[in-house]
C-alpha positions in Angstrom: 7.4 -30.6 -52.8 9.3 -28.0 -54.3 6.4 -27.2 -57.4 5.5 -24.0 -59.2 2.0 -24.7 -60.5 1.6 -21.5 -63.1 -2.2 -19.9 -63.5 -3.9 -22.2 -66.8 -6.5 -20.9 -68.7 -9.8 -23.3 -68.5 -11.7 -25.2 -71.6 -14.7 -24.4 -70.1 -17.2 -21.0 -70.0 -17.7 -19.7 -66.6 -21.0 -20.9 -68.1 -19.7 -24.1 -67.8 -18.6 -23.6 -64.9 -21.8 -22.4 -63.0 -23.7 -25.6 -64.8 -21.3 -27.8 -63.3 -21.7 -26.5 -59.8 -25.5 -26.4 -60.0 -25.1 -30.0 -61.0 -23.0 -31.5 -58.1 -25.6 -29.4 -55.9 -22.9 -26.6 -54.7 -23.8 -24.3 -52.3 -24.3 -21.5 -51.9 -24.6 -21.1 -55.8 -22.9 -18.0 -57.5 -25.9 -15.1 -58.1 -24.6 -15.2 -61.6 -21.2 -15.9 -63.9 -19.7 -12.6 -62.9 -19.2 -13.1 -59.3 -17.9 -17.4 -59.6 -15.0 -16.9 -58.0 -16.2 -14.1 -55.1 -18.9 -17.1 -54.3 -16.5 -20.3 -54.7 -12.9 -18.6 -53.7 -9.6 -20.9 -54.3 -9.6 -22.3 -50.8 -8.8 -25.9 -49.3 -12.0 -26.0 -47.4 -13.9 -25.4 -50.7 -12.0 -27.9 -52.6 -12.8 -30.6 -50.6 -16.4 -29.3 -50.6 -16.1 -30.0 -54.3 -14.5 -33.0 -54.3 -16.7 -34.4 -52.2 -19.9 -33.2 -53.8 -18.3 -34.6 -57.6 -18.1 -38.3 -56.3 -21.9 -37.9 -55.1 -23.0 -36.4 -58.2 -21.0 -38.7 -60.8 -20.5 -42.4 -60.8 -16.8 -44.4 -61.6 -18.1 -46.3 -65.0 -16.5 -47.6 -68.2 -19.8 -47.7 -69.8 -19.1 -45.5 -72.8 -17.0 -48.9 -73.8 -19.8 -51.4 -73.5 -22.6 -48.6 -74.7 -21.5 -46.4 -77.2 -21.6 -47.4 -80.9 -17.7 -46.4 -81.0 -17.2 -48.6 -77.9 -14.8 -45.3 -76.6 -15.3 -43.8 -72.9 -15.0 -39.2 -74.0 -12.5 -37.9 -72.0 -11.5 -34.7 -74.1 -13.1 -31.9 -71.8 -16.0 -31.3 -73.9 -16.9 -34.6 -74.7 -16.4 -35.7 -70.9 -18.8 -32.1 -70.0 -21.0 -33.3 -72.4 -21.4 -36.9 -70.7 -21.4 -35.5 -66.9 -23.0 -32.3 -66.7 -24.7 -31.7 -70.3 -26.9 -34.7 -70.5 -29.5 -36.2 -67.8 -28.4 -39.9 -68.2 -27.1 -40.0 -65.2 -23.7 -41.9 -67.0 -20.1 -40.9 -65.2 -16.4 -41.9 -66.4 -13.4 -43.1 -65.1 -10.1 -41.5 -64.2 -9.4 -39.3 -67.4 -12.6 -38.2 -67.6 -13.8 -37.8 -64.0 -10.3 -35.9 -63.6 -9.9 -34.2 -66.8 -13.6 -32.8 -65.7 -12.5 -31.4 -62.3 -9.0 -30.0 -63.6 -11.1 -27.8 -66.2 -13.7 -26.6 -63.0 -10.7 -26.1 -61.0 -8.9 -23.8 -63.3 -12.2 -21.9 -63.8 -12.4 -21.4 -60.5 -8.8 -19.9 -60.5 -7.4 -22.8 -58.7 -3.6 -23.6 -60.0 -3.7 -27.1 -61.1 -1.9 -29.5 -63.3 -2.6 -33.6 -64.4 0.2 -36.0 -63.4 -0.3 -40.0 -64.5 0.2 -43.1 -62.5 -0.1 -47.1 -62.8 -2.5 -48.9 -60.5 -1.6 -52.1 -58.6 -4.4 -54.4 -60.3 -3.1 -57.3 -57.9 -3.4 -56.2 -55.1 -1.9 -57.0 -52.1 0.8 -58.7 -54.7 2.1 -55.4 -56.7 2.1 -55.9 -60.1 1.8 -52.0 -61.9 -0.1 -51.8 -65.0 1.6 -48.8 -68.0 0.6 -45.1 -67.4 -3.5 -45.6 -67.6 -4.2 -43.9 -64.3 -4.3 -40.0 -63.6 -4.4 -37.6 -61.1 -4.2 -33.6 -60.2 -2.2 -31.7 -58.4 -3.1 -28.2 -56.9 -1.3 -25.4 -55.2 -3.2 -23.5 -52.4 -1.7 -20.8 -50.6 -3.1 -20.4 -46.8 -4.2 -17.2 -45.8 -2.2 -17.4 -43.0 1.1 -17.9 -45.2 0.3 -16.9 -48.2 4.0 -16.7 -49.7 4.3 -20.2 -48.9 1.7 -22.4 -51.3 1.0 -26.2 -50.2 0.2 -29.2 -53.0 -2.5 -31.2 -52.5 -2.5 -34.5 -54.6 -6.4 -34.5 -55.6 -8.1 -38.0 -57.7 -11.8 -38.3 -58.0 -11.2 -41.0 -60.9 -10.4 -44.2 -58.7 -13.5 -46.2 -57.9 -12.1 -48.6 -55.8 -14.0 -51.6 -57.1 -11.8 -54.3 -55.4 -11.5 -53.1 -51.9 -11.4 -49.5 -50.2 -12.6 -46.3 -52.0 -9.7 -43.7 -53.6 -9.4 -40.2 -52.5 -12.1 -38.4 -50.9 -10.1 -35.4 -50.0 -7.5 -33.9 -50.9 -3.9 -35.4 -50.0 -1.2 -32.8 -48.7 1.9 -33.4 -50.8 4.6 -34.7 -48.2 6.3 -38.6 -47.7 3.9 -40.2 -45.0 0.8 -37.6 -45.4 -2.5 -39.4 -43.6 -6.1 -38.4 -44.8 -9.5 -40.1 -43.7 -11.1 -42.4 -46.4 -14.5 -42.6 -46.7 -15.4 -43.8 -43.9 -13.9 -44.8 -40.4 -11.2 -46.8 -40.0 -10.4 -46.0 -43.2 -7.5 -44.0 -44.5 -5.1 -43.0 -47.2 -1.6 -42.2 -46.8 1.5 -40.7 -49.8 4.6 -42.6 -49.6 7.9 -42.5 -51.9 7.5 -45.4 -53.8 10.0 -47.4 -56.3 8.8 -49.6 -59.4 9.9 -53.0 -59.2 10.9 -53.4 -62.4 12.8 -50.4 -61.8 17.0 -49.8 -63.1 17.6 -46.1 -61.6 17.2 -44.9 -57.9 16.7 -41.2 -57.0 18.4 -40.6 -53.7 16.9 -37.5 -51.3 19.2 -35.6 -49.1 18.8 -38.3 -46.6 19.5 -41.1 -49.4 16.2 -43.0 -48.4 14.5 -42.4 -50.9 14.8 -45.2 -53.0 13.0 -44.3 -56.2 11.3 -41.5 -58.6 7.9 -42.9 -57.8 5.2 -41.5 -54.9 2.5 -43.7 -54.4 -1.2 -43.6 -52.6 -2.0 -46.9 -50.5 -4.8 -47.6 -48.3 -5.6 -48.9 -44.8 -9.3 -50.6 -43.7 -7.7 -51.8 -40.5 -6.6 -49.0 -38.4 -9.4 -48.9 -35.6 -7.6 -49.1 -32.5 -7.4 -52.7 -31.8 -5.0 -54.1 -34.6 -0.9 -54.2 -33.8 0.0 -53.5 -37.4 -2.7 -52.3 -39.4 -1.8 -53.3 -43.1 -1.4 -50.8 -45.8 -2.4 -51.6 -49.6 -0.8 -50.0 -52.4 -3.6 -48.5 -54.9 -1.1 -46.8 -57.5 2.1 -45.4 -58.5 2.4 -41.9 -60.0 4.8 -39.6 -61.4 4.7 -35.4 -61.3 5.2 -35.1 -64.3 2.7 -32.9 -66.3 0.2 -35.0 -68.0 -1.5 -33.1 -71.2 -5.1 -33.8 -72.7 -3.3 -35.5 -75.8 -2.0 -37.8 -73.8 -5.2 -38.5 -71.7 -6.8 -39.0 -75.1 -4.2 -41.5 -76.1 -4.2 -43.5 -72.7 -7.5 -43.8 -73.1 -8.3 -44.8 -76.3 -5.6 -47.3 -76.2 -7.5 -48.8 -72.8 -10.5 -49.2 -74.6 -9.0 -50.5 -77.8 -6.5 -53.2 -76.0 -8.0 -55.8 -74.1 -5.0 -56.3 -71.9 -4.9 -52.9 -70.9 -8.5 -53.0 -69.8 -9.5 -54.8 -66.5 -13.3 -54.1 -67.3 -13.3 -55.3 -70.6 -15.5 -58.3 -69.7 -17.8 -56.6 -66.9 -19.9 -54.0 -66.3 -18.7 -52.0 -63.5 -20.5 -49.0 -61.8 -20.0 -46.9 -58.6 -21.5 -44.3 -57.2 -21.4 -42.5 -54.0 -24.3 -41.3 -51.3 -23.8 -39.5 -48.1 -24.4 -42.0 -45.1 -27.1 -40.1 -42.5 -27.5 -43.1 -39.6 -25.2 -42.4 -36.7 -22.7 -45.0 -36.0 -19.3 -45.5 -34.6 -16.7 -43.4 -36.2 -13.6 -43.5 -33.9 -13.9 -39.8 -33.5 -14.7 -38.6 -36.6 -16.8 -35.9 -37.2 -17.1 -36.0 -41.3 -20.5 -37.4 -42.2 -19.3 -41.1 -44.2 -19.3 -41.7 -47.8 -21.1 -44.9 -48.4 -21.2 -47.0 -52.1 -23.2 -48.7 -54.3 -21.0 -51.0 -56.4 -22.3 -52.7 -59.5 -20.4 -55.5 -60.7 -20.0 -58.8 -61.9 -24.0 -59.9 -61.2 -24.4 -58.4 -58.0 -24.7 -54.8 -55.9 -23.5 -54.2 -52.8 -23.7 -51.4 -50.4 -20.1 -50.8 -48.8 -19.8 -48.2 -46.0 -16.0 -48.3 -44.7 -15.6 -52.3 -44.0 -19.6 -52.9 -43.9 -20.5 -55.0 -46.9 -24.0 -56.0 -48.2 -25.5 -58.0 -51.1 -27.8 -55.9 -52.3 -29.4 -57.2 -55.1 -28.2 -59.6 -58.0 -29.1 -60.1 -61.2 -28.5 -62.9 -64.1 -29.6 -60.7 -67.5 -28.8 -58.1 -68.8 -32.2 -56.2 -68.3 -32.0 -56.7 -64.6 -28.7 -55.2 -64.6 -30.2 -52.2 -66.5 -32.4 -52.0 -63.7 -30.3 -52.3 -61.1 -27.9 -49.2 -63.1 -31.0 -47.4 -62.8 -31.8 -47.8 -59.1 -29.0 -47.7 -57.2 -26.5 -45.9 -59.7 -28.9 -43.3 -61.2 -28.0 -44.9 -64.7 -30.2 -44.8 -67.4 -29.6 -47.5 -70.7 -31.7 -46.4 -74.1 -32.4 -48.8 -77.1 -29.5 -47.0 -78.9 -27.3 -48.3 -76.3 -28.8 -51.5 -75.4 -27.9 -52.1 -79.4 -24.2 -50.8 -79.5 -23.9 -53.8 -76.2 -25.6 -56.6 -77.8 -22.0 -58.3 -78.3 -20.4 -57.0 -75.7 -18.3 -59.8 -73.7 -19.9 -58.9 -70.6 -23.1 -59.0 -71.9 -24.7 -61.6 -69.3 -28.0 -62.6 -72.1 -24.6 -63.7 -74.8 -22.5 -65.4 -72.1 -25.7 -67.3 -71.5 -25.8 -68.2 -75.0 -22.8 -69.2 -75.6 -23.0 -71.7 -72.3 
């Protein structure tokens, strides 16, 4: 991709900065702020190191909308620092925040980084896009090998995956057809030119395949070996255009403020990440495997790559408070037990209302 990502100045402290990578359990830690970027260096190996350390230490939740008087999820980057890394409640975010968070870390590490936005397929395997309520980042890294020559990377830590397959684990280098592992084995991702259905222009390459402006990221559970034409599932569509903390703010509030923007308007969803230490089969790999909890509807389950267990369930709303706590990290006070009381996914109203 022919992109000049210029050096951004960071809304956070290297304060900040040093808190946040003491949270997600970075290490070696910087001695101090001074020497940040002599300890954590703008390299590939380190941003996946991050990456993959932010899904463990943060979960993919809407719960600022159920559990917050304002019913809003922060995303500004103080308000989402002051949700993540400032307080011990163990809450997370979703897209804007979780990558709103890691675009302000990465800049402060001297990484050159920018936001893009997308639409997510919320039908999947049928594609049906949803408006521009999905982001991403983008970041430049120059190989020490070639260091005239920079590569993107297409980096999200704000997808959950709910509904399937997890989203990026890693970043993504920025070509048509890029492959990267998933979570766990057979899982992948792949980057694809894309076009919107509903689409009037076309944006021909050199070649003239390229049949739209869109990329997209889709995902494959199926490629172990044995199956004849693994099928890939398209998780969103995205743009490269820069994407600005107004209009994060703007995409976010109106998510939480239009019911038909909002799949998890009616449920309480929460995910959150742990490192898988049992040995197991992992067609070759040699990562260790992500492994989820997933909290929603009334149920948990534990999904590591195509594995899926019932883990616990739960038909009020205390036991799901409980089960936020134990398998998410997730702790619910009396102020915010309050603001949910007529929530639509509260399970003690629909029971009520039965």
């Amino acid at each position: 991709m022919n992109i000049t990502i210029h050096p951004s100045k960071s809304p956070y402290t290297r304060e900040q900065v040093l808190c946040y990578l003491t949270k997600i359990k970075y290490s070696p830690l910087p001695v101090n702020v001074d020497n940040i970027t002599e300890t954590v260096p703008p390299s590939l190996e380190n941003l996946n190191k991050i990456i993959r350390l932010h899904l463990i230490a943060f979960p993919f939740d809407i719960l600022g909308l159920h559990f917050r008087n304002d019913h809003l999820v922060p995303v500004s980057s103080q308000g989402v620092y002051d949700v993540l890394v400032g307080q011990s409640h163990g809450w997370g975010s979703y897209c804007f925040g979780h990558n709103t968070l890691l675009k302000g870390m990465l800049q402060g590490l001297s990484y050159l980084v920018y936001s893009g936005c997308g639409r997510s397929n919320m039908h999947r395997p049928t594609l049906t896009l949803t408006p521009l309520t999905h982001m991403m980042l983008f970041v430049s890294i120059s190989p020490p090998e070639t260091p005239a020559n920079p590569q993107i990377y297409l980096v999200d830590v704000g997808f959950g995956g709910a509904f399937g397959g997890s989203g990026l684990v890693q970043a993504v280098p920025f070509f048509d057809g890029s492959v990267v592992n998933g979570s766990a084995w057979p899982e992948k991702h792949r980057l694809i030119r894309a076009h919107h259905p509903k689409s009037s222009v076309s944006f021909p390459d050199a070649t003239g395949k390229n049949p739209g402006g869109d990329w997209a990221v889709e995902l494959c559970i199926e490629d172990d070996g044995t199956v004849e034409n693994p099928r890939w599932v398209r998780l969103y569509h995205f743009w490269t255009n820069e994407f600005f903390e107004e209009d994060c703010e703007l995409a976010s509030f109106a998510i939480c403020r239009m019911p038909g923007l909002n799949p998890f308007i009616d449920k309480v969803i929460c995910i959150k990440c742990f490192e898988v230490n049992e040995e197991g089969s992992n067609g070759g790999r040699k990562e260790k495997k992500l492994g989820r909890f997933v909290l929603a509807g009334n149920k948990v389950e534990k999904r590591i790559g195509r594995q899926h267990e019932t883990v616990a369930t739960f038909e009020t709303d205390g036991a799901r408070m409980e089960a936020l706590k134990r398998f998410c990290g997730v702790e619910i006070n009396a102020e915010a037990l309050e603001a949910f009381k007529d929530s639509p996914a509260s399970l003690d109203r629909n029971k009520q209302q039965v």
